[in-house]
C-alpha positions as CSV (number, residue, x, y, z in Angstrom):
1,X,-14.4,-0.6,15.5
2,X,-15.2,3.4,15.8
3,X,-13.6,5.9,18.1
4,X,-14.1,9.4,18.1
5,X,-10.7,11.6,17.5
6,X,-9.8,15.2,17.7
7,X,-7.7,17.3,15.2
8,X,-5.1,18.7,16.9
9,X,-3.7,22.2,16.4
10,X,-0.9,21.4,14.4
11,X,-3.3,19.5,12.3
12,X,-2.4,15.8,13.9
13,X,-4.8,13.1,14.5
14,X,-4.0,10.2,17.2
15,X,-5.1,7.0,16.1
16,X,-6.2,5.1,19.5
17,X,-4.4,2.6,20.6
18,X,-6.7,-0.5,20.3
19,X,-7.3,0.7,16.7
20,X,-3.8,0.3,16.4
21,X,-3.5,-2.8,17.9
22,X,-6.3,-4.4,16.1
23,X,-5.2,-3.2,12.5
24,X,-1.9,-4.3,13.4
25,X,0.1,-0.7,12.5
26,X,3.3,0.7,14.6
27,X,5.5,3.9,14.6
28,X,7.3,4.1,11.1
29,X,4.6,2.4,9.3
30,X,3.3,4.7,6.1
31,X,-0.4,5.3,4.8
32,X,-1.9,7.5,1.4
33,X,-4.6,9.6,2.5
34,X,-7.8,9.7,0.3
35,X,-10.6,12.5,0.8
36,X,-13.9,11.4,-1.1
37,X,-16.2,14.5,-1.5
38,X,-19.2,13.1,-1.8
39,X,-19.1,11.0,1.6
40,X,-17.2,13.4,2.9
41,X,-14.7,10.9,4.5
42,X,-11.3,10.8,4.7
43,X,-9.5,7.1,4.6
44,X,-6.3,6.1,5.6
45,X,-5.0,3.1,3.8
46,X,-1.5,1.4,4.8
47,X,1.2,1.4,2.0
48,X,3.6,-1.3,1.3
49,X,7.2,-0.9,2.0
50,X,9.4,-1.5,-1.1
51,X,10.6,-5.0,0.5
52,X,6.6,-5.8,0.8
53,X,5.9,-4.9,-2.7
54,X,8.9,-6.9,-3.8
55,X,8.2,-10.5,-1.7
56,X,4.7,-10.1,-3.2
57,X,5.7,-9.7,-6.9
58,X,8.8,-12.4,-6.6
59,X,6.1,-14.6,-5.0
60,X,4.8,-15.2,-8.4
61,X,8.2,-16.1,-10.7
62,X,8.8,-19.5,-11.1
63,X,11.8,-20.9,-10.2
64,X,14.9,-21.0,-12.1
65,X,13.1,-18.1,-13.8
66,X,16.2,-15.9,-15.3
67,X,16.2,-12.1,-14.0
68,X,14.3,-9.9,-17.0
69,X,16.6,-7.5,-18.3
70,X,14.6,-5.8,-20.8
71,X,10.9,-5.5,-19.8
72,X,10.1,-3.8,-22.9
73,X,12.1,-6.6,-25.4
74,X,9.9,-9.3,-23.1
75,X,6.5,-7.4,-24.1
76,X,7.3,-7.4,-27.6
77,X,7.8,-11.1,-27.5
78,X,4.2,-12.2,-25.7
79,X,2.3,-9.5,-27.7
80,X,-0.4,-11.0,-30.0
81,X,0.6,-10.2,-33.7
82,X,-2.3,-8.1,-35.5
């Protein structure tokens, strides 16, 4: 979908509702800007809460799995010896 969007004077751009609708984004919902010179466009991509970016990462520990205390200690451990 494309709509056609005008900079505002304090520098604010409206996304249209059925934009909004469709990509499934509300009020509060946070997004990193990227400008790419060369195509000269400017993306918006939505960023994951903490509690997003936590489900997905606990998504992959295995049950009864105990809480890693030393991430640096667990490293050393699975590192191939040279």
């Amino acid at each position: 979908m494309i709509a056609s969007i005008t900079l505002s004077s304090k520098g604010q751009l409206v996304v249209p509702a059925s934009i909004r609708k469709q990509a499934r984004i509300s009020t509060g919902d946070q997004f990193s800007v990227r400008y790419d010179e060369t195509s000269q466009e400017i993306r918006l991509k939505r960023t994951k809460t903490i509690d997003e970016q936590a489900d997905h990462f606990t998504s992959f520990i295995k049950p009864g799995t105990q809480p890693l205390e030393n991430a640096s200690e667990f490293y050393r451990q699975r590192a191939p010896r040279l």
